[in-house]
N, C-alpha and C positions, 0 to 999 in steps of 0.2 A: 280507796282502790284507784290505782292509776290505769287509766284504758289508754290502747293506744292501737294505730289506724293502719291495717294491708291496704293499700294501693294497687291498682294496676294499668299500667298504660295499653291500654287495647290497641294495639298497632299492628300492621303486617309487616314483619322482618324484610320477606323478599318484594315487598311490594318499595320500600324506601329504599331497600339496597339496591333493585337496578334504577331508581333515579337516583340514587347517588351516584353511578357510576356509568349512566348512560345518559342523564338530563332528560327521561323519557318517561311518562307516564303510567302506567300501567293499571288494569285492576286488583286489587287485596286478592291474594291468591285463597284458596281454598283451605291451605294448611292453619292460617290465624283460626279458621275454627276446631281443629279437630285438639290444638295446643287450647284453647281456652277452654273448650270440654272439658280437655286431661285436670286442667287448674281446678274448673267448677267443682269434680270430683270429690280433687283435693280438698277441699274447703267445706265440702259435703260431712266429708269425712272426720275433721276435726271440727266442724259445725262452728266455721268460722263467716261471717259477712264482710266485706268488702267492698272499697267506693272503687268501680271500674271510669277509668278516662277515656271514654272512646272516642279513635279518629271519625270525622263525619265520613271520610268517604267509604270506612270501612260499614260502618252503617248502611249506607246504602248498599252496597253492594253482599252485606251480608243481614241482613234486617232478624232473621229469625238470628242469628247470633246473641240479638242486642235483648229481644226477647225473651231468648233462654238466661240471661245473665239475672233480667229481674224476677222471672219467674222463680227464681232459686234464693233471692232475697237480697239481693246487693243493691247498693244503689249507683246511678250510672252518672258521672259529672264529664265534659266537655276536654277535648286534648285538642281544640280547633276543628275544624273541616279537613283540612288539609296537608297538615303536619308541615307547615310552611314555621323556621324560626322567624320570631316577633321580630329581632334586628334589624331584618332585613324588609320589615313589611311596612306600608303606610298606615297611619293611622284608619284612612276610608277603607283602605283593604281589610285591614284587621277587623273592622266591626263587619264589613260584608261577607265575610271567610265566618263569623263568629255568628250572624244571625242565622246564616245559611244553617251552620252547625245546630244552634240550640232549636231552629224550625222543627228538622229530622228525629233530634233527642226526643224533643218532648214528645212526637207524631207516635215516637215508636213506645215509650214507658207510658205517655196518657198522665205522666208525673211531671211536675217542675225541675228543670234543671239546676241546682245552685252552685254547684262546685267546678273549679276551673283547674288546669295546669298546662302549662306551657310547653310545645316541642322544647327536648332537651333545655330543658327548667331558662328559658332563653327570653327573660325581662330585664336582666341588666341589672338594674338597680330600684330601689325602691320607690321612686319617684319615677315609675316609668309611666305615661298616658297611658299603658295599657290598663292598668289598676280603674280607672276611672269610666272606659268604653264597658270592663266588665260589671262595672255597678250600674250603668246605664240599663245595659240589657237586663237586670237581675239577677245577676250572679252576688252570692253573698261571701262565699269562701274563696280563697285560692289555696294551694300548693305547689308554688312552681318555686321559690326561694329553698336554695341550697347556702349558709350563713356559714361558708368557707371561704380560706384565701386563696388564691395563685391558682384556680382553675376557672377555666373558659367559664364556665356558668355560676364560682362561688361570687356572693356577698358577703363580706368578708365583715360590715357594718351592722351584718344584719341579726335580731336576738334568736337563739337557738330556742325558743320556746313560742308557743302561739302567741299571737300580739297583732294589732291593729292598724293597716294602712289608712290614711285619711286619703280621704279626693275630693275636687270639688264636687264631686254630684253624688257622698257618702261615704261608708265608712268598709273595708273590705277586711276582712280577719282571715287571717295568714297562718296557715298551717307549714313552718318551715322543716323541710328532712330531716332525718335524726343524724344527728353528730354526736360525737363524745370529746372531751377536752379531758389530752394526758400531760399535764403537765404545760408545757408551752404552746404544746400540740394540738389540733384541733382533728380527728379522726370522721371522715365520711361512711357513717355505720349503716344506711340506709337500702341498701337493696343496690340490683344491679351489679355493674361488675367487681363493685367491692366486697358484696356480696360469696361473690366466687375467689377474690384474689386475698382475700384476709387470713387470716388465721382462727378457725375456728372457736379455739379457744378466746379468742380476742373479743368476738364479737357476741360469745356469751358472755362476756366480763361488761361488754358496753352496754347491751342490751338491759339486765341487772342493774348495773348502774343509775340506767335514765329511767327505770322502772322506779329503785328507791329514791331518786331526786323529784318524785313524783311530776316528770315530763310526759307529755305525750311524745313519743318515736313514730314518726310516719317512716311509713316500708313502702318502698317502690319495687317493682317487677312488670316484667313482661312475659306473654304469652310462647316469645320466643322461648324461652328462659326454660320451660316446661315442656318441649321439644325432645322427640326421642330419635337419635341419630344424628349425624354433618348438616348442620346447614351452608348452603352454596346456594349463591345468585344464578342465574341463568345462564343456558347456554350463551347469548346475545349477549348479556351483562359480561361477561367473559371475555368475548371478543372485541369488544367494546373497549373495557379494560385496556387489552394490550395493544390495540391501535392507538391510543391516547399513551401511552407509555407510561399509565397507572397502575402497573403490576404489583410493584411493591405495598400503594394503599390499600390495595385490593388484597391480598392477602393478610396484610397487618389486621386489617380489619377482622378477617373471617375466623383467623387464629383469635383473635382476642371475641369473638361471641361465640366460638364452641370450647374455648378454652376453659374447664373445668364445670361448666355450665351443670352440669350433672348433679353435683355440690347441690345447686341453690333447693332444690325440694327437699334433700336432705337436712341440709342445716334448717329449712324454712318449718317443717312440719312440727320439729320440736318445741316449737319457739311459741309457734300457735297455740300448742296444748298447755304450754307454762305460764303466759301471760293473755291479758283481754284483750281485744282487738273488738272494734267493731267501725263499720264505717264515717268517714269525717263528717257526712250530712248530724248520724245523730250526734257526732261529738260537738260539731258547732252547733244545735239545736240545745244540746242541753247545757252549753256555755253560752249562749243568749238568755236562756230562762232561768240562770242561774245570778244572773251579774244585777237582775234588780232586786234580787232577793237582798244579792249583797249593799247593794245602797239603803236598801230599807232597814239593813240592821246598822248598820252605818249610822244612819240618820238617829236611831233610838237610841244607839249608844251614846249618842251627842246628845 
């Protein structure tokens, strides 16, 4: 049986979109909870488990959120503190952005943290130091590897299947997004806005696919995603906007995350009920206790 792993990045939409377009802080608004409710539901309902990535500051700010997430059986792995991309961060920062993060995680589940992913999957390449700060702290998995070419976040080097970064201070196994390869093509089938912009048909054909190549497919989504009605930034974020004479990205933007958004629970629900999912904690738990098995038969066979 091949299982394969729902995702969610616990982020607040309006809370990134007026610093994106204001360079201005603000707190996770109210709405990330009542969209991750909507999600939990969902998931209730096809009695599916999922690893949620929560931002730290949304944690703070929404604590019982973080709460009801385990209480309902999911497990909760780290998207940063801060949703700050890695590119742009120091290594000192990163690990301080990252304890701060797993302090509040563990404070709030009472569980160990071990799964990680990156603001907008933003490590670069596989040899990034970041690989290495997160073994320190005890992180055993990541998910931030998208193993495409010619987009801001693909790794194009990278294998489409789970497999193992080395670091000096240990060994971190890599849960990379699901992609599909047609032909010359390499297709981004994983969640998010492809999600919405694909052809549904398509993405049952890829889905099927990496199910009988006996892959795991990690699925990413957002709370936004599961939103009912327009999202739009702030008044401020607005005005902001066209004082800066970023009217244009400000709109591209907003069109392109309510654009067909409606889709993603529709095609999502199906998908649930037809194949396994269950969160990447157990799936990397039970590919750790599975791989001495393998050497011990290894060894007999020899």
């Amino acid at each position: 049986m091949t299982v394969h792993a729902l995702t969610i990045d616990l982020e607040d939409w309006h809370q990134l979109m007026h610093r994106r377009l204001t360079g201005e802080e603000i707190q996770p608004s109210s709405i990330v909870v009542t969209t991750t409710h909507r999600l939990l539901d969902m998931l209730d309902e096809v009695e599916v488990r999922a690893t949620f990535f929560v931002v730290g500051n949304v944690a703070e700010t929404h604590p019982g959120l973080v709460r009801e997430v385990v209480r309902r059986g999911h497990e909760i792995g780290s998207h940063t503190h801060s949703h700050e991309l890695i590119f742009r961060m120091e290594p000192a920062a990163f690990k301080a952005d990252m304890e701060r993060s797993l302090a509040r995680l563990q404070d709030l589940t009472g569980q160990p943290i071990i799964g990680f992913r990156a603001p907008e999957f933003s490590v670069g390449h596989l040899g990034h130091w970041c690989f290495e700060i997160l073994v320190e702290l005890g992180f055993r998995y990541d998910s931030s590897v998208f193993p495409l070419p010619r987009v801001r976040y693909g790794i194009p080097e990278a294998p489409d299947h789970p497999f193992a970064i080395p670091t000096p201070s240990g060994t971190m196994r890599e849960f990379p997004l699901a992609t599909w390869d047609v032909g010359r093509f390499r297709l981004p089938v994983a969640g998010g806005s492809y999600f919405r912009l694909l052809p549904s048909r398509l993405l049952d054909h890829a889905l099927k696919a990496i199910d009988e190549q006996r892959r795991t497919a990690v699925l990413y989504f957002h709370p936004y995603e599961f939103h009912t009605g327009w999202l739009s930034p702030s008044g401020l974020a607005w005005r902001r906007s066209l004082r800066a004479n970023n009217l244009k990205f400000t709109l591209s933007r907003i069109v392109l995350h309510n654009l067909r958004t409606g889709l993603i629970s529709q095609r999502l629900r199906p998908l649930l009920a037809q194949y396994t999912f269950m969160p990447l904690g157990d799936i990397y738990r039970d590919m750790s206790a599975s791989a001495p098995r393998q050497r011990a038969s290894s060894q007999e066979d020899a």
